[in-house]
C-alpha positions in Angstrom: -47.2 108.4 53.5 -46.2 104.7 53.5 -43.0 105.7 51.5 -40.3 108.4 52.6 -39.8 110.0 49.3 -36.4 111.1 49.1 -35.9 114.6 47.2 -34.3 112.6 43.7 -38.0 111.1 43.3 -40.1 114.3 43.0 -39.7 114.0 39.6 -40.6 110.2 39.1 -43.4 110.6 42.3 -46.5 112.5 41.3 -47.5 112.6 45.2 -51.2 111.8 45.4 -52.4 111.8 48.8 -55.8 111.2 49.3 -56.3 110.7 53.2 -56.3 113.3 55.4 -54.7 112.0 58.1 -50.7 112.1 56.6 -50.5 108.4 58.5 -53.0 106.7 56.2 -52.0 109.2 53.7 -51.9 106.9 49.8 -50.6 108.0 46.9 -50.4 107.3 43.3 -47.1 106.4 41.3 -47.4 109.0 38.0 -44.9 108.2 35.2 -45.4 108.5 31.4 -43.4 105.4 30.6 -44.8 103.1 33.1 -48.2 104.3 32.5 -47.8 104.0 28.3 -46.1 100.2 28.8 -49.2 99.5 30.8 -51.1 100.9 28.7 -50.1 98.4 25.8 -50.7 95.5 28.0 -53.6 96.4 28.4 -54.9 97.7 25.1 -55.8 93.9 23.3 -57.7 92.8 26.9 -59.5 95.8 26.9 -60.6 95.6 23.4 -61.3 92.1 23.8 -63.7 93.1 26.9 -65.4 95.2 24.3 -63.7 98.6 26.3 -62.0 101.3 23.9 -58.7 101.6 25.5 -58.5 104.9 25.2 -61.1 105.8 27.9 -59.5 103.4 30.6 -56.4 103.7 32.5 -54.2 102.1 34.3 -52.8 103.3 37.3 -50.3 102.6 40.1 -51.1 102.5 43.6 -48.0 103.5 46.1 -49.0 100.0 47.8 -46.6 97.4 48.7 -49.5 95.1 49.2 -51.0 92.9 46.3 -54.2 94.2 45.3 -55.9 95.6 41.6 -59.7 97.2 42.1 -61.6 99.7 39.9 -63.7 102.3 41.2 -65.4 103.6 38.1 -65.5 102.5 34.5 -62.3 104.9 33.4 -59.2 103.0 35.6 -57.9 100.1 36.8 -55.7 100.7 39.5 -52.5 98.1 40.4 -50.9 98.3 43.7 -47.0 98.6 43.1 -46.7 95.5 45.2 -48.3 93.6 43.0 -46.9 94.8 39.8 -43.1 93.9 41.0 -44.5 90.6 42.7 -45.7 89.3 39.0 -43.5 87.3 36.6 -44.8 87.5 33.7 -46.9 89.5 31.0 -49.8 87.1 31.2 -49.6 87.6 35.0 -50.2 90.9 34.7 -52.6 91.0 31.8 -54.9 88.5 33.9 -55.0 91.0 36.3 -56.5 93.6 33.8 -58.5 90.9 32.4 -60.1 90.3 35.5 -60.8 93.9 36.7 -62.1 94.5 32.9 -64.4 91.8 33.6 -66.1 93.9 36.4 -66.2 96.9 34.5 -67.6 95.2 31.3 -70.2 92.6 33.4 -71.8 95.9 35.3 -70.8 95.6 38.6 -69.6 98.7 39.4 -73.3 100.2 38.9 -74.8 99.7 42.1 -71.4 100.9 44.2 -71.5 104.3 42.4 -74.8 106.0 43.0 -73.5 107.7 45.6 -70.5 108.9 43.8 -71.9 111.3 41.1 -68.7 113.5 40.7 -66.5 110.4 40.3 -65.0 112.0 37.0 -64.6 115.5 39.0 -61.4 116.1 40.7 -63.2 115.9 44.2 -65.2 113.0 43.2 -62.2 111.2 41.8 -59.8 111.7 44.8 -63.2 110.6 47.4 -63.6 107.6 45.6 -59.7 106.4 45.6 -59.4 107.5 48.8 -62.7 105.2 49.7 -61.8 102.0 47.8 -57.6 102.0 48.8 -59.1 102.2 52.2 -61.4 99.8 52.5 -59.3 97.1 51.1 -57.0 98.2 53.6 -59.6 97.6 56.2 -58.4 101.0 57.4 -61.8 102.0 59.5 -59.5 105.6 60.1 -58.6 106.2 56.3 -61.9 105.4 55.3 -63.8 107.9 57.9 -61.4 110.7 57.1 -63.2 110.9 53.3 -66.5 111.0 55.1 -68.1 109.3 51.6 -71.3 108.2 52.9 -71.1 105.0 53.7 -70.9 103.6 57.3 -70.2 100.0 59.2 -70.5 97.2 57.4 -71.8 98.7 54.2 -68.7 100.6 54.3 -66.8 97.7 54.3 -68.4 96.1 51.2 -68.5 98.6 49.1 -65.5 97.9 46.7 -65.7 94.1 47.6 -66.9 91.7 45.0 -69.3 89.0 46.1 -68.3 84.9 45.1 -70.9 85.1 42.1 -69.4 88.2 40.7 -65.8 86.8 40.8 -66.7 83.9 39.3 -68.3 85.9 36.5 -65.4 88.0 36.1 -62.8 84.9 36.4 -64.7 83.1 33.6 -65.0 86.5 31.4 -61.6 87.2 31.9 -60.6 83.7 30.4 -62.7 84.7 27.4 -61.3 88.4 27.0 -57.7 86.6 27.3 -58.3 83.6 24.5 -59.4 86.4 22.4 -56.6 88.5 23.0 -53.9 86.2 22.2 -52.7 85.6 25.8 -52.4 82.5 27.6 -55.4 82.0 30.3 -53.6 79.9 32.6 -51.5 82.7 33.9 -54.9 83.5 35.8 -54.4 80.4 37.9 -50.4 81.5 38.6 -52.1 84.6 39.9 -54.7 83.4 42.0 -51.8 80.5 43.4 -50.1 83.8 44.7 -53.4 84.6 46.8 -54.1 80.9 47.9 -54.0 80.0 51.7 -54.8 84.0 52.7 -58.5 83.9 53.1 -56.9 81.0 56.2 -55.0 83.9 57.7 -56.9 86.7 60.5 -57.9 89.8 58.6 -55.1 92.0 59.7 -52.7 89.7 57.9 -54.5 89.5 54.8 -53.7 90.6 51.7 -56.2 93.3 50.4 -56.9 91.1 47.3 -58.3 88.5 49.1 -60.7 90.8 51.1 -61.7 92.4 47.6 -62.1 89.7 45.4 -63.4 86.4 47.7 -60.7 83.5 46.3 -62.8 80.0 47.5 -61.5 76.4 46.4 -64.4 75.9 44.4 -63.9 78.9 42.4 -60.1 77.9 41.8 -61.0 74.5 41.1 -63.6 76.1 38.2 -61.4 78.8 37.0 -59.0 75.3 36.0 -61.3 73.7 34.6 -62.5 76.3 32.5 -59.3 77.0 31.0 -58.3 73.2 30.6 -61.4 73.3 28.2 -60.0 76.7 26.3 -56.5 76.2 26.5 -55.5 78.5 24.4 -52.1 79.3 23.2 -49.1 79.1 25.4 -46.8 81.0 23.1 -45.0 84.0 25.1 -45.8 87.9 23.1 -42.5 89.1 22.5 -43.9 92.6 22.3 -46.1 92.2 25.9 -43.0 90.9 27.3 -40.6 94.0 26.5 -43.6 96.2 28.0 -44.0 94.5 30.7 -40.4 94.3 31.4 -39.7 98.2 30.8 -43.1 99.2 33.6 -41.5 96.4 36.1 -38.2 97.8 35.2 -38.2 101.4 36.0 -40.4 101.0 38.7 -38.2 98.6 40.6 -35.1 100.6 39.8 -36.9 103.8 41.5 -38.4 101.6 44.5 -35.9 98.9 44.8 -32.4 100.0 46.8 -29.5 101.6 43.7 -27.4 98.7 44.9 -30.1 95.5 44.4 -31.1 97.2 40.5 -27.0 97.5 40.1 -26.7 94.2 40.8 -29.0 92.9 38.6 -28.2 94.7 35.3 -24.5 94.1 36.0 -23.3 93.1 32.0 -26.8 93.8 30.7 -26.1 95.6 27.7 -29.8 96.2 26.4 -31.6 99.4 26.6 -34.0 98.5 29.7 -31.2 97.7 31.5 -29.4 101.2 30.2 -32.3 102.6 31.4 -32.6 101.2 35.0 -28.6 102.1 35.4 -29.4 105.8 35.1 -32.0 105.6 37.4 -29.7 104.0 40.4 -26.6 106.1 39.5 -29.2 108.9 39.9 -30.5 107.5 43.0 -26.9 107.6 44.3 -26.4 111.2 43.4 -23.6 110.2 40.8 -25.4 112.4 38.1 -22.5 112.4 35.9 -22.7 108.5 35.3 -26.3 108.6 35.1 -25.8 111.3 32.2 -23.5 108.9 30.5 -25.9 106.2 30.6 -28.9 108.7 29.3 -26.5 109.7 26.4 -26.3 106.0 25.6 -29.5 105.2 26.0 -30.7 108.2 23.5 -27.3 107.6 21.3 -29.3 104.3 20.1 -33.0 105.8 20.4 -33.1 108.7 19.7 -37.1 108.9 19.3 -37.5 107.8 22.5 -39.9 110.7 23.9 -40.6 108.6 27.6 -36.3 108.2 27.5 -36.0 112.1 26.3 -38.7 112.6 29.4 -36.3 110.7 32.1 -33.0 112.5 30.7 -35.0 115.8 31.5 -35.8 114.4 34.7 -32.6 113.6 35.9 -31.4 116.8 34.6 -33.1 118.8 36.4 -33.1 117.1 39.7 -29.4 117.6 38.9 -29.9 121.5 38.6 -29.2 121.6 35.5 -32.2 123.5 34.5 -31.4 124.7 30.8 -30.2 121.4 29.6 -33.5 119.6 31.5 -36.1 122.1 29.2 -33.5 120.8 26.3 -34.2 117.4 27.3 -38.0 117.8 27.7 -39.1 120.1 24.8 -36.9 116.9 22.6 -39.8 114.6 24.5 -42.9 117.0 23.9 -41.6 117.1 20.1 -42.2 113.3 20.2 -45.1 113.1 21.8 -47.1 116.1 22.6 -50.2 114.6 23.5 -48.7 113.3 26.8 -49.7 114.5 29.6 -46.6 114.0 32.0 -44.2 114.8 29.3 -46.0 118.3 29.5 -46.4 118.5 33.0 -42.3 117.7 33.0 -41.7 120.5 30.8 -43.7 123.0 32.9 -41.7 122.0 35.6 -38.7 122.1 33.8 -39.6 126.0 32.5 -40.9 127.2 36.1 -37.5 125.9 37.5 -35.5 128.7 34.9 -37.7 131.2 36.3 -37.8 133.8 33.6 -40.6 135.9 32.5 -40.7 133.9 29.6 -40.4 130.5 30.3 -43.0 131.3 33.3 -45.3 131.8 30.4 -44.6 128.8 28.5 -44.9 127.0 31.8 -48.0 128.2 32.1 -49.6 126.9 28.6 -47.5 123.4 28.9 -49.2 123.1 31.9 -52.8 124.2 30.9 -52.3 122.0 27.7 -51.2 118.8 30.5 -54.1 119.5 32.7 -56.8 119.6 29.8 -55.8 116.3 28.9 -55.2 114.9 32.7 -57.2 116.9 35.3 -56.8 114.5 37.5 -53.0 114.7 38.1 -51.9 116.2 41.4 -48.6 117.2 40.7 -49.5 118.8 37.1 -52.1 121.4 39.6 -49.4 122.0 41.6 -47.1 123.3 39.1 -49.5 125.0 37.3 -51.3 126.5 40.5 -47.3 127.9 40.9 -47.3 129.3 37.1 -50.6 131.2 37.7 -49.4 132.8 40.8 -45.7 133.7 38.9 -47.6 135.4 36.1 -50.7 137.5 37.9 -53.5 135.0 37.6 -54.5 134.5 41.6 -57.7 133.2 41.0 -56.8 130.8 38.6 -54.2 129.6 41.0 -56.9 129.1 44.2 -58.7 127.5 41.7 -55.6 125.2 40.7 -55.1 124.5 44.4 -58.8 123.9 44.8 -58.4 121.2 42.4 -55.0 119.9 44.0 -56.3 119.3 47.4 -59.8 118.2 46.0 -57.8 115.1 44.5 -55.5 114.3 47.5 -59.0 114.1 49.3 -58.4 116.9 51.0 -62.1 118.2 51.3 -61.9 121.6 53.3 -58.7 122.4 52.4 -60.3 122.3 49.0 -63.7 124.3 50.0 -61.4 126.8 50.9 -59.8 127.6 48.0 -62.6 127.1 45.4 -64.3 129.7 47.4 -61.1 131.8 47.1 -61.7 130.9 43.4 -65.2 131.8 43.0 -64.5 135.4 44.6 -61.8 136.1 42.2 -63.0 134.4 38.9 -65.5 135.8 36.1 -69.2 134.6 37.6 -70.2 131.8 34.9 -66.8 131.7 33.2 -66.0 128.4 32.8 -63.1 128.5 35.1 -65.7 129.7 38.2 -67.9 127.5 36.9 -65.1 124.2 38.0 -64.5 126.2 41.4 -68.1 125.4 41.7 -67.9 121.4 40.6 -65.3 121.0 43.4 -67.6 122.9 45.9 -70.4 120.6 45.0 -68.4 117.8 45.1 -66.5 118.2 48.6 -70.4 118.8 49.9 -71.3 115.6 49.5 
């Protein structure tokens, strides 16, 4: 992986490797609270593309390079570089506006035909695998997903042609007027990428190999919006979002010393909050508990805070008090899917006979509502086995390895799955969607 992991991130890291070869391994950043602040950035540009929020995510690439690409019509995926590299809300949200802009305009539609199990776990983890490495012009990352394309066509498949960016620039100026949010952060943004189509290809950002950034198209993208101008008013309510996403994921990336630094006399809660995080970084659990306890003192309903006291708990050992911790954050927000997958994990790490079996349905209830999490199929592949389900937890694995792009590791086990399951149960029948999948 790009990124050692040290053992105090397993929590906050949902691993999600989806090359086979461990050096062009990728992997996605999974955290509730990150993913819900995004998630209300989002929301108004989405709606204002005329996309229900709901059905499209936005997720974080383990990427210190500046990129944002969609493979499908379901996510828009941010490279964690580019996330801490933006300065502003509007940044960001002309980010989303843009890559909303391809999904809305249709031109996705001719890159997917050969990616009918894109919403399977298989086909999901194929096609990240495909797009993070080809905007990474990484011809070995690319080959070890062995999804159908080859040479050149390879190479274009998640790139954008000039007409289609200038479609999307000049929908995502109309998806931003309407959403309240001031359209000339997109020209801040596209300043950032300016001067790299100059540079060789190796020393390219990915974003510029993606999404073709000409003078004529910046030069139109300004004139557009010094027609709409819009309002230049800042959204205290995107700003706190996109302050608490930035926020905890510096604290976890950054080094404890640079976030210390940085919140030193910073009384307010997303500073609380990225304390805790470097005093649990540096292993001083007990002031990272006193922060938490803070933090909670003065919000309580907090579930995503509730979530990262468990969290820190129980990377701290403290297993009973982490289930505390977690079960507070499922109370607030059951319909999470990390906050359940947390809990799972919480439960699993007491190791009883019951709280393997409340693991066990935590877990189920997380997967049902996010099949496509790695770490959520690990844990519950792990409950199965602990409570006498085998083929339920080949079929688990299956799933697991079918996501990190693993292909035959996957076969493997979905065979496994298949020989131990009901025949047309529904749970055989998914060991059969990954077999169908990893054959293509």
């Amino acid at each position: 992986m790009r990124l050692s992991l040290i053992p105090l991130l397993v929590g906050f890291w949902l691993t999600f490797t989806v090359a086979a070869n461990p050096a062009n391994a990728v992997s996605l950043i999974r955290d509730a609270d990150i993913e819900h602040s995004l998630d209300q950035l989002a929301a108004p540009v989405l709606r204002a593309a005329g996309l229900n929020p709901n059905n499209v995510r936005i997720l974080i690439v383990n990427d210190s390079g500046l990129n944002a690409f969609v493979i499908n019509g379901n996510a828009i995926f941010i490279n964690s570089g580019l996330l801490q590299r933006m300065t502003t809300a509007a940044q960001l949200q002309s980010v989303i506006a843009h890559e909303a802009a391809h999904i809305a305009n249709g031109h996705l539609s001719r890159r997917l035909t050969n990616l009918r199990h894109s919403n399977s776990a298989a086909g999901f983890g194929i096609a990240l695998a495909l797009a993070v490495a080809l905007a990474s012009d990484d011809a070995n990352a690319a080959g070890a997903v062995a999804a159908g394309a080859a040479g050149s066509a390879q190479r274009q498949f998640f790139s954008h042609t000039r007409a289609e960016e200038s479609a999307a620039d000049q929908s995502a100026v109309r998806f931003m007027l309407r959403a309240g949010v001031d359209p000339r952060a997109a020209i801040e943004v596209l300043e950032i990428f300016r001067g790299q189509e100059a540079l060789s290809v190796s020393r390219q950002d990915p974003y510029a190999r993606t999404h073709p950034l000409t003078s004529d198209r910046l030069r139109a993208l300004r004139g557009l919006i010094a027609a709409n101008p819009g309002s230049a008013e800042p959204n205290p309510n995107a700003d706190f979002w996109f302050a608490r996403a930035q926020g905890k994921l510096s604290a976890f990336v950054q080094n404890p010393g640079w976030t210390l630094r940085r919140v030193r006399g910073d009384d307010s809660a997303i500073a609380t909050m990225r304390r805790a995080v470097a005093y649990h970084r540096q292993a001083d659990s007990n002031r990272a508990i006193r922060e938490m306890q803070s933090l909670l003192q003065a919000h309580p309903n907090d579930a995503f805070w509730h979530e990262l006291f468990g969290q820190i708990l129980l990377e701290s050992r403290q297993a009973g008090p982490a289930v505390q911790s977690y079960r507070n954050a499922v109370s607030l927000n059951g319909n999470e899917p990390l906050i359940l997958g947390g809990y799972g994990r919480a439960l699993l790490a007491l190791d009883t006979s019951d709280s393997n079996t409340l693991a066990v349905r935590s877990l189920e209830r997380a997967r049902s509502l996010d099949g496509q999490s790695a770490s959520i199929l690990r844990d519950l592949g792990q409950a199965y086995a602990r409570t006498g389900q085998p083929g339920l937890a080949s079929l688990a694995t299956a799933e697991r390895y079918a996501l990190q792009g693993r292909v035959n590791d996957a076969a493997l086990h979905a065979t496994r799955a298949a020989d131990r399951l009901p025949r047309g149960s529904a749970p055989w029948q998914r060991a059969q969607d990954v077999l169908s999948a990893a054959q293509q």
